[in-house]
C-alpha positions as CSV (number, residue, x, y, z in Angstrom):
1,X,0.0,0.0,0.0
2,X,1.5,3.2,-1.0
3,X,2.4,6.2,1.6
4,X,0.2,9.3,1.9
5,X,1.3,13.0,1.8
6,X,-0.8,15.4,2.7
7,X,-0.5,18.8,1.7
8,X,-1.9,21.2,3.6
9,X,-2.8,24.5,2.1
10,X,-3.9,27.5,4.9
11,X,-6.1,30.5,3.7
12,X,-5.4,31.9,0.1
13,X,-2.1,30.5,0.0
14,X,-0.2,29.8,-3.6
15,X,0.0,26.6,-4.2
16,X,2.5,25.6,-7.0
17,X,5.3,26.0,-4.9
18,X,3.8,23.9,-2.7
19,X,2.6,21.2,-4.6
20,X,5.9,21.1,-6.5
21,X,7.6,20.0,-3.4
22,X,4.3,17.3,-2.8
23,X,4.7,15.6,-5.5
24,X,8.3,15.3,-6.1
25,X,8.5,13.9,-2.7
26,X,5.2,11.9,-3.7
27,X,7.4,10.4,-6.8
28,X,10.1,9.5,-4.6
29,X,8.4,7.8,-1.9
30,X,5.9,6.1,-4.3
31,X,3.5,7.8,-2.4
32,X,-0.4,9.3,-3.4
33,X,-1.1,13.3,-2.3
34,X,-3.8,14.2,0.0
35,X,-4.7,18.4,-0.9
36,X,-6.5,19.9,2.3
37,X,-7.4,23.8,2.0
38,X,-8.6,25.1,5.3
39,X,-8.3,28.3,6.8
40,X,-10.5,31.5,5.0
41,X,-10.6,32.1,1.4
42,X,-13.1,32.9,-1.3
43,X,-15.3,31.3,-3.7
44,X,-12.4,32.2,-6.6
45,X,-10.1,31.3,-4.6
46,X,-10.9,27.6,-3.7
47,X,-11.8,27.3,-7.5
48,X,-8.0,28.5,-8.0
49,X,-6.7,25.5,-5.5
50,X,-9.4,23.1,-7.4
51,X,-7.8,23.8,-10.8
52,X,-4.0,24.3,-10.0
53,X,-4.3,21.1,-8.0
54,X,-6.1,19.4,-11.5
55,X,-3.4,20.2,-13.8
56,X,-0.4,18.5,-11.1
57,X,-3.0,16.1,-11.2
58,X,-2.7,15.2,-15.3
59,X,1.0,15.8,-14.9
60,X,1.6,13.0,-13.0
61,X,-1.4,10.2,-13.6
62,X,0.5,8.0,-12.0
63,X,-0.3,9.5,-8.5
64,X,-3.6,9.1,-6.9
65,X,-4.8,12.8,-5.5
66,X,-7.6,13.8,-3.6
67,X,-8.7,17.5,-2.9
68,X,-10.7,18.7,0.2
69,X,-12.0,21.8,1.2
70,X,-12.6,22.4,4.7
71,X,-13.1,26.6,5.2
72,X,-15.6,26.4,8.6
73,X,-13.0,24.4,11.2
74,X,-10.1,26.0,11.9
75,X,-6.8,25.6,9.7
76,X,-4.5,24.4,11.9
77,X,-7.2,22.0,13.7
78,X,-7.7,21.0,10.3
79,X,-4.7,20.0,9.1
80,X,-3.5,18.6,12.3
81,X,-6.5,16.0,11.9
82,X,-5.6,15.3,8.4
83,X,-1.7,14.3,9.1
84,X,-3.0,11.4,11.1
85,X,-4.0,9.6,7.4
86,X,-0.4,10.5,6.3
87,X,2.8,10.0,7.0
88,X,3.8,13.3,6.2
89,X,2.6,16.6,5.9
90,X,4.1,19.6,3.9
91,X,2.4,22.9,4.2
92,X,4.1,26.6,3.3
93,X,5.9,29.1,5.3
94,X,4.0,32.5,4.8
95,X,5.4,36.0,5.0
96,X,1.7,37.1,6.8
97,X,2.0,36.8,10.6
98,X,-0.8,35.1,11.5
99,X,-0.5,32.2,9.3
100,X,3.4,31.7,10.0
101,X,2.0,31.3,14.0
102,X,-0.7,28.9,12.2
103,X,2.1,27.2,10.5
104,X,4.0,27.0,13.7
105,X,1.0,25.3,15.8
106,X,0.4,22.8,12.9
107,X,3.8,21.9,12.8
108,X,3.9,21.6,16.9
109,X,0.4,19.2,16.4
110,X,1.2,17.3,13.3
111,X,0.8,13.5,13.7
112,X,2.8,12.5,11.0
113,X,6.5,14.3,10.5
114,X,5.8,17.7,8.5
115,X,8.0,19.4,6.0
116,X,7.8,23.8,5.9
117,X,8.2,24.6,2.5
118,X,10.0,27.8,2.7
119,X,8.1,31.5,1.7
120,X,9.4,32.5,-1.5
């Protein structure tokens, strides 16, 4: 059975550099990729996170994906729950305050080991 990697997305975050980093590290480990969006965003923007997550997705058909959208709990309570299905979690260092502390508390909650993709 193949390893999980979840990539956890918080707010209205940019995601390529993100899921670049997934999926490389999905490729390696033989792994399939777990997208979780949580924290506040708009309409546009979770259909921006559904499409940029569809074309990693044709890239690499080899890799099973699965997208969810979870905007009404809280990010980091979110994500936290969701790295308990995987064995590691990735999410992105932000420049914005409060969602480097949200990044921080995820990373201190994580059930599985976590990997900060650095802020551009």
């Amino acid at each position: 059975m193949p390893g999980l990697i979840v990539a956890g997305v918080i707010g209205a975050a940019r995601v390529d550099d993100l899921l670049r980093r997934v999926f490389a590290e999905a490729l390696r480990r033989g792994a399939d990729v777990s997208v979780v969006a949580a924290g506040p965003a708009s309409t546009r923007q979770d259909r921006r996170v559904r499409d940029v997550v569809h074309r990693w997705e044709e890239q690499y058909p080899a890799i099973d994906v699965s997208l969810t959208v979870s905007r009404e709990v809280d990010a980091v309570i979110t994500l936290a729950a969701a790295s308990r299905d995987g064995d590691l979690l990735v999410v992105r260092q932000s420049n914005d305050a409060r969602t480097a502390a949200m990044v921080d508390e995820v990373a201190r909650l994580a059930h599985s080991d976590i990997l900060i993709v650095d802020r551009p």
